[in-house]
matplotlib code that plots the C-alpha trace (Angstrom):
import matplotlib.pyplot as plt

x = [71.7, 75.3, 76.1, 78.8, 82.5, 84.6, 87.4, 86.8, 83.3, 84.2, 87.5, 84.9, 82.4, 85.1, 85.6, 82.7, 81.0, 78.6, 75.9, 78.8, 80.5, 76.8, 75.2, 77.9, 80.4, 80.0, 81.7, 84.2, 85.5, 85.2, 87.4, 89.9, 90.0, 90.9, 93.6, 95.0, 95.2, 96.8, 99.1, 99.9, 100.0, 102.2, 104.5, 104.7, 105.3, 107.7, 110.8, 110.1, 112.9, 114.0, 114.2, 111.0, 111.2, 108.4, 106.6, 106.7, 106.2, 103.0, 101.9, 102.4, 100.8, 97.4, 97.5, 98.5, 96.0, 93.2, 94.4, 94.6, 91.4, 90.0, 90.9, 90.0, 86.7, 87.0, 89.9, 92.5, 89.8, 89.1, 92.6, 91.2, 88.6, 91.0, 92.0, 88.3, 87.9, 91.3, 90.4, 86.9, 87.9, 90.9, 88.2, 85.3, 88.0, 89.3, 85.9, 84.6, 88.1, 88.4, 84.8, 86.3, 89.1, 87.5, 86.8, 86.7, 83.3, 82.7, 81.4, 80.2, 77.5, 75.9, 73.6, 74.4, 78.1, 77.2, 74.5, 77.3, 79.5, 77.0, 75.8, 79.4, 79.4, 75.8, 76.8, 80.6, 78.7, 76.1, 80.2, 81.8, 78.7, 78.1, 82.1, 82.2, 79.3, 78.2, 74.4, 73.6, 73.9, 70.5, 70.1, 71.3, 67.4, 65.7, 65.7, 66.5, 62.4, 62.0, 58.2, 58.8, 61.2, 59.1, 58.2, 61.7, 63.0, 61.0, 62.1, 65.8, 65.1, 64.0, 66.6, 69.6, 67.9, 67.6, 71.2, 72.2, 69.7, 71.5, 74.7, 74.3, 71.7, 74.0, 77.2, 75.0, 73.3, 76.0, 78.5, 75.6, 75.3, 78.4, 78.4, 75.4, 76.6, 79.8, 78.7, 75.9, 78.7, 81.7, 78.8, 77.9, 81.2, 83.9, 86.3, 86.3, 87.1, 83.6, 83.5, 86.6, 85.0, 82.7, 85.9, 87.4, 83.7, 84.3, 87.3, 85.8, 82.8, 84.9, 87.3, 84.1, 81.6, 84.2, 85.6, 81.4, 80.9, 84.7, 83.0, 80.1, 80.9, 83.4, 80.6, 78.7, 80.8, 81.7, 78.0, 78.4, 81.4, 79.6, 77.5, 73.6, 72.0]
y = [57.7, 56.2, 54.5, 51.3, 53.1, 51.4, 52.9, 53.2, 54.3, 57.3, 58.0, 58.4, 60.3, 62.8, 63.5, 63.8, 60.6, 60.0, 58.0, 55.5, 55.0, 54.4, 52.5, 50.5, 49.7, 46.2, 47.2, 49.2, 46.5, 44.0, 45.7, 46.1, 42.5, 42.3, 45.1, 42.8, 39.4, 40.5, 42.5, 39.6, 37.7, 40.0, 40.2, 36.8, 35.7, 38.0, 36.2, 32.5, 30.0, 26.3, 26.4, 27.8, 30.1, 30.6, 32.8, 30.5, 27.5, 28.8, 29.7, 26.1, 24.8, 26.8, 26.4, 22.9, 21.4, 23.6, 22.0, 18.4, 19.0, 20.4, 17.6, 14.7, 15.4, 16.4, 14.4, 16.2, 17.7, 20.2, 21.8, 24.1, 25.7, 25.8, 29.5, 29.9, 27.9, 29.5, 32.4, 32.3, 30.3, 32.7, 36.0, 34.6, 33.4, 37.0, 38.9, 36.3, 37.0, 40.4, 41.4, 39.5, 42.5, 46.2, 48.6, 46.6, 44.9, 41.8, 42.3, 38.8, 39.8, 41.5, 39.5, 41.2, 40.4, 36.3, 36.6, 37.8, 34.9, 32.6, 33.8, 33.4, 29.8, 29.3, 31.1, 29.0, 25.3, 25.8, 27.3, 24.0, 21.8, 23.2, 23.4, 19.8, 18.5, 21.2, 21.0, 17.7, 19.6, 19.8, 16.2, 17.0, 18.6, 16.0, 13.2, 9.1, 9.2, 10.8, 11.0, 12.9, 15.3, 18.4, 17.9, 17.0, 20.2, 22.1, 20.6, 20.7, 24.3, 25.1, 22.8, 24.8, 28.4, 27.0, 26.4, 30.3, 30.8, 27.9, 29.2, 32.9, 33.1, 30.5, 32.5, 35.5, 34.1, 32.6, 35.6, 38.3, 36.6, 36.5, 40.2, 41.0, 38.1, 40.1, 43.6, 43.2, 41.6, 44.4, 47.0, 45.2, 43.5, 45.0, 45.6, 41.9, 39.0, 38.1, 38.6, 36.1, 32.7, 33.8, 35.5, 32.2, 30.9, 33.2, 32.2, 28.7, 29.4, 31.7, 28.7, 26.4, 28.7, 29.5, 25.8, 25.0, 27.6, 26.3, 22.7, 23.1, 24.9, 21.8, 19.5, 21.1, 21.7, 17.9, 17.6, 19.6, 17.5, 14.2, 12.4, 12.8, 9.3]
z = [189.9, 189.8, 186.8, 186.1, 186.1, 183.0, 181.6, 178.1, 178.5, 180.5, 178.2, 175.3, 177.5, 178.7, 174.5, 174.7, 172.7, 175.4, 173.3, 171.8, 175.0, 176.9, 173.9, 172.5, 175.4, 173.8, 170.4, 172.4, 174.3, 171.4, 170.1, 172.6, 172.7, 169.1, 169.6, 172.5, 170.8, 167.3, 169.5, 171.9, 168.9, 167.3, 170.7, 171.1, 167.7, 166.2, 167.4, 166.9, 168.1, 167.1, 170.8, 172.8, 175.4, 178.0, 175.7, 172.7, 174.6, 176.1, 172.5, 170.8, 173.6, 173.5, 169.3, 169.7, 172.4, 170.4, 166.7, 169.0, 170.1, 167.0, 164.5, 166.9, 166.6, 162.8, 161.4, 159.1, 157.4, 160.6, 159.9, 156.8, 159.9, 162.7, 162.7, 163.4, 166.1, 167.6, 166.8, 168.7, 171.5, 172.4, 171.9, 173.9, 176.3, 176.7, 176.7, 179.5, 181.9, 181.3, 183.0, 186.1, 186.4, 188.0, 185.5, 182.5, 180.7, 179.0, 175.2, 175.8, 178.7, 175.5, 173.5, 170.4, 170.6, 171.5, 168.6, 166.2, 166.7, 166.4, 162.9, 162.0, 163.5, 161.5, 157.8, 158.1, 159.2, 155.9, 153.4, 154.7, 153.8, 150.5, 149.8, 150.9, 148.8, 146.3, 145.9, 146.7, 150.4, 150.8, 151.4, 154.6, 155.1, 153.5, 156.1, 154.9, 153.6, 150.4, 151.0, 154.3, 153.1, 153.1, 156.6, 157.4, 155.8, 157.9, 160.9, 160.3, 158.8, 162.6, 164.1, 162.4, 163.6, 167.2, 167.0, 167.0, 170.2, 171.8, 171.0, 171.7, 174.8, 176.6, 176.1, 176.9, 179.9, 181.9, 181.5, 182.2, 184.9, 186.1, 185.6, 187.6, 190.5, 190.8, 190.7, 193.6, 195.5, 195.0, 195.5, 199.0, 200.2, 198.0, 200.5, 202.0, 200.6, 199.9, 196.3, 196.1, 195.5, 192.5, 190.9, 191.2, 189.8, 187.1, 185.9, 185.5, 183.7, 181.5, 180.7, 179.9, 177.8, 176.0, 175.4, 174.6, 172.3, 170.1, 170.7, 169.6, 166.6, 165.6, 165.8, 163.7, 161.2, 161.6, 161.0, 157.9, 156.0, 157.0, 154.0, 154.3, 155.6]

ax = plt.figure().add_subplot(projection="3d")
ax.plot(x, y, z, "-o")
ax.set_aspect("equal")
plt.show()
């Protein structure tokens, strides 16, 4: 039986790690994206100028729009979280666009990468809630009822664990799909032009899970800094 061809998975198998390169393609190319964004980052940033060039000016205005973005939902406040969100938004982004180029695999049509970001989402909402008000956090579970609060802990207890299925199967879903979409239709029509709308479809639904998952995570961490009613 033929099996996917991607570039990193048959460098390892030909030195001969055949179960890491089968079993964890995933981490592999997770971590090809990291090598490529501090090394773009690196790149792009090592010769900053009073006066942009292309390079620069495309930086400050992905950075910008995302800090924009970022503390008009949040206020100032959303500042002290904004290399997270930047630095989520421009990985998913990546792993999303890079399973839309031959050879390559998207760590985020795994549901173990998508169910690692959104623990990291879930642990840093729950930091910036008690950083911002210290024990008296857990009023945030309680509800406005005092007598109700046990069965309002419960609920919010389930509310705030449905949150990392919401964020990680959606991530997961629409980008496996996208996967499996595109590599029935290369496997049938590759040579033609076929293929060439759901690329295009691709690149859009890369642009918005990504933008969805950064949103989302604002909002709750909004959510978070906000006093218990």
């Amino acid at each position: 039986m033929e099996h996917e061809y991607f570039y990193l998975v048959e460098i390892f198998r030909a030195l001969g790690l055949e179960h890491l390169a089968e079993t964890y393609k995933h981490v592999l190319y997770s971590w090809f994206i990291m090598i490529l964004l501090v090394g773009g980052g690196f790149m792009l940033t090592r010769k900053l100028k009073m006066i942009p060039g292309k390079g620069q000016n495309i930086v400050e205005l992905i950075v910008g729009g995302l800090e924009d973005f970022t503390v008009g939902i949040t206020g100032p406040e959303g500042r002290s979280f904004f290399p997270y969100i930047a630095t989520v938004f421009l990985y998913i982004l990546l792993s999303n666009l890079i399973g839309l180029v031959p050879g390559f695999y998207s760590p985020t049509a795994n549901l173990n990468t998508t169910l690692s970001l959104a623990l990291c989402t879930f642990i840093l909402t729950h930091a910036i809630g008690i950083k911002y008000h210290g024990a008296k956090y857990i009023k945030h579970f309680m509800g406005p009822i005092p007598a109700l609060a046990p069965f309002m802990f419960i609920i919010e207890l389930i509310g705030h664990v449905a949150r990392v299925m919401s964020l990680s199967v959606r991530l997961f879903g629409n980008i496996f799909g996208k996967e499996t979409v595109l590599g029935i239709l290369f496997g049938l029509a590759g040579l033609y032009l076929v293929p060439l709308p759901i690329l295009v479809l691709g690149v859009l639904v890369s642009l918005i899970q990504a933008l969805v998952f950064a949103l989302l995570s604002i909002v709750y961490f909004a959510g978070a800094m906000e006093d218990a009613h």
